[in-house]
N, C-alpha and C positions, 0 to 999 in steps of 0.2 A: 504494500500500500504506500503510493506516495501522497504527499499532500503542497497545495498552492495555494496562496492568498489570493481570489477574486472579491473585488470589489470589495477591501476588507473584511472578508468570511472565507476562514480557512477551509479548501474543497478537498476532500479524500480522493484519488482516484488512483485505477490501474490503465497503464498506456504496455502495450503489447507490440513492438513494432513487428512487421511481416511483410506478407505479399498482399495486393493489392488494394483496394481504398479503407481508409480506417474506419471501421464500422462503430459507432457512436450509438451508447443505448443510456436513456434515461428512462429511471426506474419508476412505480406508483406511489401511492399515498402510502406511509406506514409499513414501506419496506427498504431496502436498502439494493446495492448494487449489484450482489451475490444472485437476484432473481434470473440472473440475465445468462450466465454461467452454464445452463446447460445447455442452451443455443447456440452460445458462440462456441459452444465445446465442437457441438456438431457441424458449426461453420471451418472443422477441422483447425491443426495446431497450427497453422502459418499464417492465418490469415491476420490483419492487423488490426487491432481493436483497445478498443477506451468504452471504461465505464467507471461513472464517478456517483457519489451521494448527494442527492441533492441538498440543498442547505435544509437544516432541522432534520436530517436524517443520515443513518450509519452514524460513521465517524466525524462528519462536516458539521463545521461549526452554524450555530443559529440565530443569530444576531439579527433581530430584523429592523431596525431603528422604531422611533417613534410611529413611523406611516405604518409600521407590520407589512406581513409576508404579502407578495403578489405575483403571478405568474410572469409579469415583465422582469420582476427580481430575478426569476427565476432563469427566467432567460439567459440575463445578462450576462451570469454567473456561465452560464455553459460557455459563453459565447466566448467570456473572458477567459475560460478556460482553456479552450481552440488555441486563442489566439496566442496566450500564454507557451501552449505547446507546439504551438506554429502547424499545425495542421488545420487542410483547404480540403475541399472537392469531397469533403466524409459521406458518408453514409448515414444519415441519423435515423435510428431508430426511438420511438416514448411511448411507454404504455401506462395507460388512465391521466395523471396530472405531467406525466412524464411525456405521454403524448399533446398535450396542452402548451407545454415547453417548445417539444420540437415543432408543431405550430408558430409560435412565438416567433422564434430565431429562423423558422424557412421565409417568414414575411418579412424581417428587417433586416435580416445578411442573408440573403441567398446565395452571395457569393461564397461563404462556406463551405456550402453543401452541394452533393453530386446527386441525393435520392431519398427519399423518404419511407419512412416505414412505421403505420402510425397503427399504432395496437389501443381497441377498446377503449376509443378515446371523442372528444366531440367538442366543438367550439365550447359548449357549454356543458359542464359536467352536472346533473344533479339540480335540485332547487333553490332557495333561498331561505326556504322553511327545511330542505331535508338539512341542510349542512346544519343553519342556527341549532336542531335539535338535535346530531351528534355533536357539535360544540358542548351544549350545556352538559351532555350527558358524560364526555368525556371528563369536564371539569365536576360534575358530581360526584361520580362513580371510580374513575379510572378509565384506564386503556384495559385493565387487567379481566375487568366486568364486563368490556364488552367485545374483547377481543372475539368469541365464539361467534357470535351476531356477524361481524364485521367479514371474519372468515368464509360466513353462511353465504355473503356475499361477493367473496373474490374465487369460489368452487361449485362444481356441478354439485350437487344432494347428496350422491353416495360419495362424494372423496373423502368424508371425517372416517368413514366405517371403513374403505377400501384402502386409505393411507393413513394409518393411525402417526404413524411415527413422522409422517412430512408431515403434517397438522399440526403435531406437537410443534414441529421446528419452525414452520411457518408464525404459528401463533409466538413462539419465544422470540422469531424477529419483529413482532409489531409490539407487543410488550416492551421491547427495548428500547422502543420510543419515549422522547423526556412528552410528557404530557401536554405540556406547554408550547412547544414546539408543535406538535401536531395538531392543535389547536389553531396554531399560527397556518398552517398550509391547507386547515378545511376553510378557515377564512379565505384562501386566497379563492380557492375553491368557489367559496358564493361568491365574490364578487367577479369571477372570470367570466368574460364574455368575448369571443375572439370569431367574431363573424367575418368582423368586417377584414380582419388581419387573414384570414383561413380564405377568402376571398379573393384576395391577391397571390396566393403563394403558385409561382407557375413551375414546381420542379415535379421529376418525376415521381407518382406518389402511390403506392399500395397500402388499404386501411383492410386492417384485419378486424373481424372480430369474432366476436364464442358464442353460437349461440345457445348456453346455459350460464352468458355473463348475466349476474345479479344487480350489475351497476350501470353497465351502460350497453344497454339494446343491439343487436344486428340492426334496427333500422335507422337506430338515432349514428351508427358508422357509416351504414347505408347513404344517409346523410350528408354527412362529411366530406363521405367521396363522391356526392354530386354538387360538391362545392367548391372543388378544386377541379383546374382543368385537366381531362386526361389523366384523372384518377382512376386504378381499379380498388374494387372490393371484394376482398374474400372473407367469407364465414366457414368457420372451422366445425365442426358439428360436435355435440356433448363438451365442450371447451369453455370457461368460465371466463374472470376478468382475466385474467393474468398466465395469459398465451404461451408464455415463457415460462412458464412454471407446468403446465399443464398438458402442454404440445412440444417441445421445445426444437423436435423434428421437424415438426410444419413450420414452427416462425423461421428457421434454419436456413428452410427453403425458400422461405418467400423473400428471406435478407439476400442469399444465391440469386437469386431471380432478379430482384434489382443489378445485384453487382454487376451482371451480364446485358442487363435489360442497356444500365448508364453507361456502359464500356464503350469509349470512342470506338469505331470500326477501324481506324489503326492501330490501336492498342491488342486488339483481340488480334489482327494479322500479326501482327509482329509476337503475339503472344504464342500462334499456333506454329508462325515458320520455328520458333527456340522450340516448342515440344514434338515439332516436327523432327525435326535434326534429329534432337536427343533420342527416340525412339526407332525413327529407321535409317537415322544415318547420315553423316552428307554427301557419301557419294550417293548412296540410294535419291535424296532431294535434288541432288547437282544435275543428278540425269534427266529427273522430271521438269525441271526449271527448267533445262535448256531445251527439252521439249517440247515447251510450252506456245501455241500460237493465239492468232486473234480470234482462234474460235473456241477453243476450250479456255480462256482469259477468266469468261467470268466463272467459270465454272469449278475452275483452280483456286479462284477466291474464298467462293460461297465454302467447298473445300476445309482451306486452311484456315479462317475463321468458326465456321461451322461446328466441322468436324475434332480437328486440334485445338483453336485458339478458346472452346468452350467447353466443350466432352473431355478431352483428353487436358486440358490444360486445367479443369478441376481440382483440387485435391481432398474433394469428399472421399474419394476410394485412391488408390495406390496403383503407379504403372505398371504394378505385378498382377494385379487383379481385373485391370483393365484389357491387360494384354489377355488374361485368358476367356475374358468375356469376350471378346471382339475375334479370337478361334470360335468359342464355341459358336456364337451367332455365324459366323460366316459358315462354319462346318453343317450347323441344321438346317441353313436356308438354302443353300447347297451355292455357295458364291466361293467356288474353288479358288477363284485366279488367285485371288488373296493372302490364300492361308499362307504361300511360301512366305512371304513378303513379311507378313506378321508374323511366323516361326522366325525369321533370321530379327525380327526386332527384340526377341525375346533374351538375345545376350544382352539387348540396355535394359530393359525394365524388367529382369531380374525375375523373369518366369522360368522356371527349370524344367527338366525333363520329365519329371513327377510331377509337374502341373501338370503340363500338355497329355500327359496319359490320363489323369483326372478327369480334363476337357475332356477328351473323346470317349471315352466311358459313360459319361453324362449325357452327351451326344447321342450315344448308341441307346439310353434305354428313353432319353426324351423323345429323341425326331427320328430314331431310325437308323436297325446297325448301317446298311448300305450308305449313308451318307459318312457316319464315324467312320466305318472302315476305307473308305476314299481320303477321307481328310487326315487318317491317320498314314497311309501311305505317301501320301504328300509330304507329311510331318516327317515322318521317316526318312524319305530322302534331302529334304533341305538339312537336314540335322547331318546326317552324311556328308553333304557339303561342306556345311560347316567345321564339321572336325577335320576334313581333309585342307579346308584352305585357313585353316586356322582362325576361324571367327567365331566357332561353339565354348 
């Protein structure tokens, strides 16, 4: 955990640097940064990522002056934080007030940001009567009294009985809220209204939502995304507030999907020609390139963006597992020309000879011995090759 002064309020955060755009997630009401954690797990180890507490929550300090807490504070804080760590073109992801945030900062710096990712979230969160009476109640009761309530409403029905022990853990991080503090950010809450701000924002934008969210509706996201240009919206089914906790597979994806969606189309060539290479080779490429004419042009493109600079240049799954998906599929559908081509790539991405018998075995009892036993005779002799010219 590192921590930065923004706007005089010490900010907790973790920065991960990696491959490709820094994905940026601000968290809900009454949790902390850790929510995000199994998402970006699944957005695999390289990729590069920032996720901080917002002020009055985790570690980060909560000073809200005499005005108290408000989602443009809340902004600021992120924004100064970016700016602090000198990263552009991110990816921001906010889920519930954390989505209210990233609202915020896509309408007054959108030079920051490359894409949006707006989880269970809505210009306007809630009432002006629901918040005043978890206010009061918080200051009555505790957090500790109504943490179950609060819970009932960030999870589908059966998750108390079906995760006992994440409930617990759940419930022990909203507990650890200072009281006073969370009181501070359900204020910000009622007075937030970001219509007119959400109205403006022209980046690319995906709104997710759950629908078993207890707080905020499929229609009220629904919403949202037909208030930005060129929004889509997905609803996840049996999925409560809090996406990332719940699905964290799906948000995963839909974070993927951006990164791919905002990827300049020179980025993604020049991403495919390097995982090009790396897997069949450069003379293998050097022969195709020089190949190449004005009629198969775009098709070489569509190609090495497509195919490499998005599939293959992934690193959800490993070029070891890649390579033997892409035998097997070619071996079932019966697209021979191939298989040599991708057996001789199997000395870079690290597929062995007891893969490749795996594949075809597989092959044989899925699509059919006659097509395994063809693509294993193929295999067979490129392997041959190989150990004669010294490439195996």
């Amino acid at each position: 955990m590192d921590f930065k002064t923004c706007n005089e309020t010490l900010i907790a955060y973790r920065h991960q640097q990696g491959s490709g755009p820094v994905v940026v997630c601000a968290h809900a009401l009454g949790c902390d940064q850790s929510i995000w954690d199994n998402a970006l797990l699944a957005l695999g180890p390289t990729q590069a990522r920032l996720t901080y507490d917002l002020r009055g929550h985790g570690a980060s300090g909560w000073d809200c002056g005499p005005d108290g807490l408000t989602i443009q504070t809340l902004g600021g804080d992120l924004i100064a934080l970016l700016e602090a760590l000198g990263l552009q073109q991110v990816i921001l992801c906010g889920v519930s007030i954390g989505g209210m945030v990233a609202q915020y900062v896509a309408a007054v710096r959108p030079d920051l940001l490359r894409g949006l990712v707006l989880c269970n979230t809505a210009p306007r969160i809630g009432t002006v009567e629901r918040w005043e009476a978890r206010i009061a109640a918080v200051r009555a009761q505790g957090l500790a009294a109504l943490a179950d309530d609060i819970l009932a409403q960030w999870f589908p029905p059966a998750f108390k009985n079906a995760a006992p022990e994440a409930w617990a853990g759940h419930k022990a991080m909203l507990q650890r809220n200072d009281p006073d503090a969370y009181v501070q950010a359900c204020a910000a809450l009622r007075d937030a209204d970001l219509t007119s701000e959400t109205a403006g924002i022209m980046l690319p934008t995906t709104c997710v939502s759950g629908s078993a969210d207890g707080s905020v509706t499929p229609a009220q996201v629904a919403d949202l995304a037909g208030r930005i240009a060129g929004a889509r919206h997905i609803t996840l089914e049996g999925v409560g507030h809090l996406p990332c906790l719940d699905a964290p597979d799906a948000v995963a994806q839909v974070i993927r999907d951006m990164i791919d969606r905002t990827a300049p189309a020179q980025t993604r060539q020049e991403a495919g020609m390097a995982v090009r290479r790396a897997v069949l080779g450069d003379a293998h490429v050097d022969r195709a390139e020089g190949a190449r004419t004005a009629f198969d042009d775009a098709f070489q493109t569509l190609i090495t963006e497509g195919a490499w600079g998005t599939v293959w240049a992934s690193d959800a799954i490993s070029l070891r597992e890649r390579s033997m998906l892409t035998l097997a599929l070619l071996a079932a559908l019966g697209n021979f020309d191939e298989i040599p081509m991708h057996v001789r790539a199997t000395a870079r991405t690290g597929a062995g000879e007891s893969d490749l018998r795996e594949v075809f075995q597989h092959v044989a009892v899925y699509a059919g011995v006659p097509r395994a036993n063809h693509a294993l005779k193929l295999a067979k002799q490129t392997l041959a090759e190989m150990r004669e010219s010294g490439d195996g």
